[in-house]
N, C-alpha and C positions, 0 to 999 in steps of 0.2 A: 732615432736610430738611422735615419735616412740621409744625416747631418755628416755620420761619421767616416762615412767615404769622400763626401766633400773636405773635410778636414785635412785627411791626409792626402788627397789629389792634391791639393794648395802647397800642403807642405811639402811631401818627396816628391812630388813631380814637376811641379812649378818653384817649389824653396821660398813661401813666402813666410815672412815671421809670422808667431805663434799672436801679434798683435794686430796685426793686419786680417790673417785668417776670422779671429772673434768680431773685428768690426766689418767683416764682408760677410758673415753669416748671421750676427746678431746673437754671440751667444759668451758667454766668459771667457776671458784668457786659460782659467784655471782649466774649464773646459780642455779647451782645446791642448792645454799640455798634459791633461790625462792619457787622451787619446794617442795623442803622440810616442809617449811612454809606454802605452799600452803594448802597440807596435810595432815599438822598437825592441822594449821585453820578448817581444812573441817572435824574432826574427825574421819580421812581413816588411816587403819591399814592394814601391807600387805595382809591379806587374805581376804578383799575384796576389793585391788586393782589386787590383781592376777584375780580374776574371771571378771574384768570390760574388754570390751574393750580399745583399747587405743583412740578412736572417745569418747568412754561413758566417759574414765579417763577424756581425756581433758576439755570437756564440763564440768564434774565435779567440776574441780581445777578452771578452768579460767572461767564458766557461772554465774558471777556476774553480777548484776543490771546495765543495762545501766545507766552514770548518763546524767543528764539534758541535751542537746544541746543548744549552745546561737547559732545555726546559721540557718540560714533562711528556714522550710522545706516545698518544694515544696509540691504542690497538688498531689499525686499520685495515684486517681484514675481518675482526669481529663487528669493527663499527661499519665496513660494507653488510656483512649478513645483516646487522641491525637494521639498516637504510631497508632491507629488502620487504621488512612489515610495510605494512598500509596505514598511512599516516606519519610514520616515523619521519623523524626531521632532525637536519645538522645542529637546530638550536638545541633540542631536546639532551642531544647527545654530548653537544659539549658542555650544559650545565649538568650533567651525571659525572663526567669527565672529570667538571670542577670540584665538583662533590667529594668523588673521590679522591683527590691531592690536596687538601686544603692546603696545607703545610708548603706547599712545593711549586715551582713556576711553573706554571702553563701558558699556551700561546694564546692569546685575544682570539674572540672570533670569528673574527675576518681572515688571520691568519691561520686559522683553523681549517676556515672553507678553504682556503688557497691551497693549503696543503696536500687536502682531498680531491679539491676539483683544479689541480691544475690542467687540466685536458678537459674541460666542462665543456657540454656541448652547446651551442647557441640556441635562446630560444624559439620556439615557434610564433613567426606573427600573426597577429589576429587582430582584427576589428575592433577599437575601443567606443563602445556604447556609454551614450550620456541617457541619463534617466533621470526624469521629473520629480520631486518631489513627493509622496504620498500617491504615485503612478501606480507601480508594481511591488507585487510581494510573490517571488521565486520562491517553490518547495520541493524538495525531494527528498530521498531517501540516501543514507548514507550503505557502504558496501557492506565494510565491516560490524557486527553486530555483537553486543554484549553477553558474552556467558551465564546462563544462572545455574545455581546448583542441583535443580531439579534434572537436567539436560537442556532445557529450551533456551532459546537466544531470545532477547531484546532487539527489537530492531530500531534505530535511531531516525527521526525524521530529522529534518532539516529545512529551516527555511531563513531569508533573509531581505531586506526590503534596496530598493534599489538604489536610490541616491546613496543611504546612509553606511548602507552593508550590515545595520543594525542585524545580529543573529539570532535565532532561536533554536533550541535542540530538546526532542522529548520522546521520550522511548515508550513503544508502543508492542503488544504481545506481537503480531504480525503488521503485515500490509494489507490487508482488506480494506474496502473500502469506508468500513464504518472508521477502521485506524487511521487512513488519510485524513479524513472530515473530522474526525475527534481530535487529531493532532492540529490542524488547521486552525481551530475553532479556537483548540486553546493560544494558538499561536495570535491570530488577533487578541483575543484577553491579554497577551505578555504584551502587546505592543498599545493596547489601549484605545483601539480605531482598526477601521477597515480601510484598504488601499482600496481603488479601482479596479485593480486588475490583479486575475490569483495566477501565476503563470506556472503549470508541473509540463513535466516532459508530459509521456503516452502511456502510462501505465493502464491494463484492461479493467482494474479495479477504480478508475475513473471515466474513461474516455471510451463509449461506445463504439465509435468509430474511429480511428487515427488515421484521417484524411490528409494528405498533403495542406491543402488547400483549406477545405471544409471539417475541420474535426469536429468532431459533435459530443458532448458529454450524455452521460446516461441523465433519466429523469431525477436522479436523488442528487446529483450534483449540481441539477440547475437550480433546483430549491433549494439547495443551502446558498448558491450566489445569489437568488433571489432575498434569500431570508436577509443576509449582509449588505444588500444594495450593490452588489458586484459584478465580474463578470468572470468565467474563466476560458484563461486565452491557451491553449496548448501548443507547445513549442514542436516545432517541423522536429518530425519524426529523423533519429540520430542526427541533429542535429543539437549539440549539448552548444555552440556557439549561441544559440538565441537565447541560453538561460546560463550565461559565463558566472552571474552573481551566484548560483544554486551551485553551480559545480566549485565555484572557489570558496563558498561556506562552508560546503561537506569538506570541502577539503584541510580548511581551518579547523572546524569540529574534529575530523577524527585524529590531526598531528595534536592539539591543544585541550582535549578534553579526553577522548576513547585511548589515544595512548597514556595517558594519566591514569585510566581505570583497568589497564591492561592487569596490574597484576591482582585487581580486589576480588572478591567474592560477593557475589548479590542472589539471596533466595527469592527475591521479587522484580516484576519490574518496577514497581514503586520506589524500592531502594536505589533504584539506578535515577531513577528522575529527583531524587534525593542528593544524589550524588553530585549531579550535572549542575545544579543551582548554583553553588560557588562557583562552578570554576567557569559555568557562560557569564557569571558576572567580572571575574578575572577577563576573560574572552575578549566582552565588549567595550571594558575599560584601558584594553589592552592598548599603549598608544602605536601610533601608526610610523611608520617607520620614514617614510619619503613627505607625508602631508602633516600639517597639525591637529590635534586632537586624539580623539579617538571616535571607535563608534559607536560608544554612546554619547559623547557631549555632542557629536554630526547626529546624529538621531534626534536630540532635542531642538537642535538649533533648525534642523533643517525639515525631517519629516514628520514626525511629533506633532506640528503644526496642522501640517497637512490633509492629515488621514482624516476619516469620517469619523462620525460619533459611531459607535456599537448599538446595536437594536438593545430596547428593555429588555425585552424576551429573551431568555438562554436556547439557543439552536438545538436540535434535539432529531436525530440521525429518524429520517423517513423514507421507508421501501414503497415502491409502484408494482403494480400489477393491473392487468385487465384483464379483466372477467365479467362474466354474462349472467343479470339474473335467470334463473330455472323457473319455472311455472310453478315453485312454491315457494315463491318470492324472497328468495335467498341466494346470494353468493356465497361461495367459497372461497376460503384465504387460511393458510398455513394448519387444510384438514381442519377447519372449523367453519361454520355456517349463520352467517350472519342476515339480518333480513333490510330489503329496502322497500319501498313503494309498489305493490301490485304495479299500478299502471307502468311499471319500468319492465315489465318481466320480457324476456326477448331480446333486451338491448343491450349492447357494449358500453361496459363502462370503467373506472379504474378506482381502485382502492389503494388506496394511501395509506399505511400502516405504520406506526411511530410503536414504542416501548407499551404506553398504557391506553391508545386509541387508535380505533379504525374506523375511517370514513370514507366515505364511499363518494365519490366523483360522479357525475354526470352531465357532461359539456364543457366541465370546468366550475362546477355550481354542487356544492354538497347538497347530498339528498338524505346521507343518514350518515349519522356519526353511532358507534357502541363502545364500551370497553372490551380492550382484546381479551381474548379466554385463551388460553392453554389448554383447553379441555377437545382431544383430538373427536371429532366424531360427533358433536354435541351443535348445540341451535343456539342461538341467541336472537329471539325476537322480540319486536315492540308491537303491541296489539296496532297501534294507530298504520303500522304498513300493512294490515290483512285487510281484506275487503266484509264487508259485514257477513254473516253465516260464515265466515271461515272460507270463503269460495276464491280462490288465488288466481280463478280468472272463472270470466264467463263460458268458456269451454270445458272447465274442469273443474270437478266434484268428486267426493266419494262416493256419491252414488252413482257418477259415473266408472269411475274405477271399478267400485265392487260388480257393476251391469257388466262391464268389460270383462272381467274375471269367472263370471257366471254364463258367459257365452263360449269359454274354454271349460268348464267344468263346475260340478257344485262344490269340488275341495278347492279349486283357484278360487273361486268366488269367495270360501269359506276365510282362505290363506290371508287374501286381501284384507277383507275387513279384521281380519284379528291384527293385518298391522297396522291398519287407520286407526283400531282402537287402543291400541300398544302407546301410542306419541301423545305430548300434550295438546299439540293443534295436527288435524290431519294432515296437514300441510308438509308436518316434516317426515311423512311418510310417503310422498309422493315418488319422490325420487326413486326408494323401494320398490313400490309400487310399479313403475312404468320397468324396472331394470327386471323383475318380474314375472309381468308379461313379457315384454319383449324374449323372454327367452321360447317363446313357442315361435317365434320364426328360424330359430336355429335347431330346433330340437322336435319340433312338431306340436299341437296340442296336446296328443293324446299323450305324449309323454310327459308334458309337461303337468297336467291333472295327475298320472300316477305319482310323479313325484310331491306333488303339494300332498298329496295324500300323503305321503311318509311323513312329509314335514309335521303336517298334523298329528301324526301318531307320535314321532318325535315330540312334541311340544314347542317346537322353535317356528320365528318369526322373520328370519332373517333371509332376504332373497339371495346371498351369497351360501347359503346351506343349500338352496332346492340345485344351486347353480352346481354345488359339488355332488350331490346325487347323482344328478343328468350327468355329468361328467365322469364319474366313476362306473356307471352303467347299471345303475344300483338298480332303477327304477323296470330296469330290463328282465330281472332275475323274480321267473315265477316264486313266491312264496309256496314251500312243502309243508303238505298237512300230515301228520302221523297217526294212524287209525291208534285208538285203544287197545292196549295188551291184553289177549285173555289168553289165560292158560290152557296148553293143550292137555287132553286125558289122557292120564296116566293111570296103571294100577297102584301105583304105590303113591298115589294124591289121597288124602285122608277126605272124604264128603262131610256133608254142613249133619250126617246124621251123625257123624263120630263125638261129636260134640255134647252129645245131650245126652 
């Protein structure tokens, strides 16, 4: 374009032939007699081609009449609202396009996009990262989520490994963090090896802390990167450039797979991960536009290789918690009671909890493992953590308790032992026990004895009843005695001699 004022300077300014003109700028004769003709058609003489730009020249010379199209022209302001979905894409749309015209010409499409984006705006530059082999494996969550007919959505993960851009997609009820670590898991299984490094953005159902600097994962995320031999690296907080692989998979997944399922129906999320199988294989076999291959034959040649073996073991989602044995040699964990080691009672420790087992931590060194109960309120112990006679420490006894209990009253005394002898081992009535007593520093002794007395009368054992007594002010309220009825004299009362 920048040629074509040189052209005609040569020619109407200067008068040089249209032969001279091509071999002083290096370009065809033909050329240049286009231009010329153009022109001179257009009634342009050089002084007001000097003053034009060469954008205003061009348009000038070459801004004739479009003519007619015989070829088929799409709807474009319905294919704008289309664009405006999530995920939606110009390829999608012009093989619906083609779909519907078999019969009929349509434009390629490239000349498709031109037609749409003649005003397209330039992209955004950004940082091109190179990644190692069997390095990184990017995961996130895609936006858009799948409909099921119940009301609830599918939410889609997403993950993809770094050299290869190999993808994976699998829909999960939510995002919790058991659904991150379950989708993960199964995402190594798809790929058959562990990468080094698991890289998600900052989501709370992972990342304890999202430090600039220092992110720190919660305890069940480090164990599962333990479990894999891995490591998880958290991407700077809104910072989607350190995970461009994650954000350009979702972005694959949802033009090339979620818009494909846009118009189905799925009663489960199983049916949706049903769904996605074919077409992540269509996905990854997809070839690549600008390089060779695709990503899966770059995934075998390249990372396939790389990645680590897979543990024997299947990974199996574990919660932390820290809690303190009680002086009846039991923790608690999800309102159930489980027991450790006398000699531990007093000290911090943490439980580990998985699906069918709970063990119990102590510096890092198990000290008792049990099978979890579901039974809210209930014990589970192993005789070998009680201390012989039942004695859960050298301080504590039931005969110390019930002494305890008989120094506030002979019905606390009474209350107590009926609930040491209420439990299998007096141990799991300790806690009752002390929760109790203790109620005579809020309430007084002596109130506290009249209320164990009602307890008694009641027949219950439970220190949450004497607790709602005292609290209702029950135990406050004199009991009224009503004398016997006798009937007053009357003359018309018949006497004991009418009878005989």
């Amino acid at each position: 374009m920048r040629q074509i004022k040189d052209v005609l300077r040569l020619n109407l300014q200067l008068h040089h032939s249209q032969r001279h003109i091509a071999a002083s700028l290096g370009i065809s004769k033909g050329v240049v007699a286009k231009y010329i003709k153009l022109a001179s058609d257009g009634g342009l003489y050089w002084p007001q081609i000097e003053a034009m730009s060469e954008t205003d020249l061009h348009n000038r010379l070459l801004g004739s009449v479009a003519r007619a199209s015989s070829f088929v022209a799409p709807d474009f302001a319905q294919m704008h609202q289309e664009l405006r979905r999530k995920g939606m894409t110009l390829m999608l749309l012009w093989q619906e396009h083609s779909e519907c015209h078999p019969d009929q010409a349509i434009h390629s499409y490239s000349q498709f996009c031109e037609n749409y984006r003649r005003y397209a705006k330039t992209l955004k530059r950004s940082m091109r990262q190179v990644h190692r082999a069997g390095e990184k494996l990017f995961i996130d969550y895609a936006g858009p989520t799948v409909a099921l007919v119940d009301g609830d959505r599918a939410h889609i993960f997403v993950s993809a490994l770094g050299a290869s851009g190999y993808t994976f997609a699998y829909a999960t009820p939510r995002e919790t963090m058991a659904d991150w670590l379950g989708a993960t898991a199964q995402a190594l299984r798809f790929y058959g090896g562990c990468t080094e490094l698991i890289v998600p953005d900052n989501p709370k159902a992972l990342i304890a802390n999202p430090d600039r600097y220092e992110p720190r994962a919660n305890d069940t995320v480090l164990e599962f990167a333990k479990h894999y031999s891995t490591f998880v690296l958290p991407a700077r907080p809104r910072r989607p450039q350190d995970k461009a692989k994650a954000e350009s998979a979702v972005q694959v997944v949802e033009r090339w797979i979620l818009m494909r399922l846009r118009k189905h129906r799925f009663e489960t999320v199983d049916e949706v991960n049903e769904a996605i199988v074919p077409l992540l294989h269509q996905l990854n076999n997809k070839p690549f536009q600008k390089l060779p291959g695709s990503r899966a034959s770059v995934f075998a040649q390249i990372d396939a290789p790389a990645l680590k073996a897979l543990p024997l073991q299947a990974w199996e989602l574990a919660v932390f918690k820290t809690v303190k044995a009680h002086i009846d040699s039991h923790v608690e964990f999800d309102e159930h009671y489980y027991s450790v080691p006398h000699t531990l009672i007093g000290q911090s420790m943490e439980v580990r909890a998985t699906q069918r087992c709970v063990e119990v931590l102590h510096r890092g060194q198990r000290v008792a493992s049990h099978a979890r109960s579901a039974h809210k309120g209930k014990f589970t112990t192993l005789p070998e953590h009680l201390p012989e006679g039942y004695r859960a420490h050298l301080q504590w006894s039931p005969e110390r308790l019930i002494h305890w209990g008989q120094d506030i009253g002979a019905a606390t005394g009474s209350l107590v032992r009926r609930m040491l002898e209420a439990r299998k081992h007096p141990e799991h009535a300790y806690r009752a026990c002390l929760a109790l007593l203790s109620l005579a520093k809020r309430y007084s002794k002596a109130r506290l004895e009249v209320a164990c007395l009602i307890a008694l009368e009641l027949g219950t054992t439970k220190a949450s009843h004497v607790r709602e007594i005292l609290v209702n002010g029950r135990d406050l309220v004199k009991p009224v005695t009503t004398p016997d009825w006798v009937s007053p004299a009357h003359a018309n009362v018949r006497g004991a001699a009418y009878y005989q």
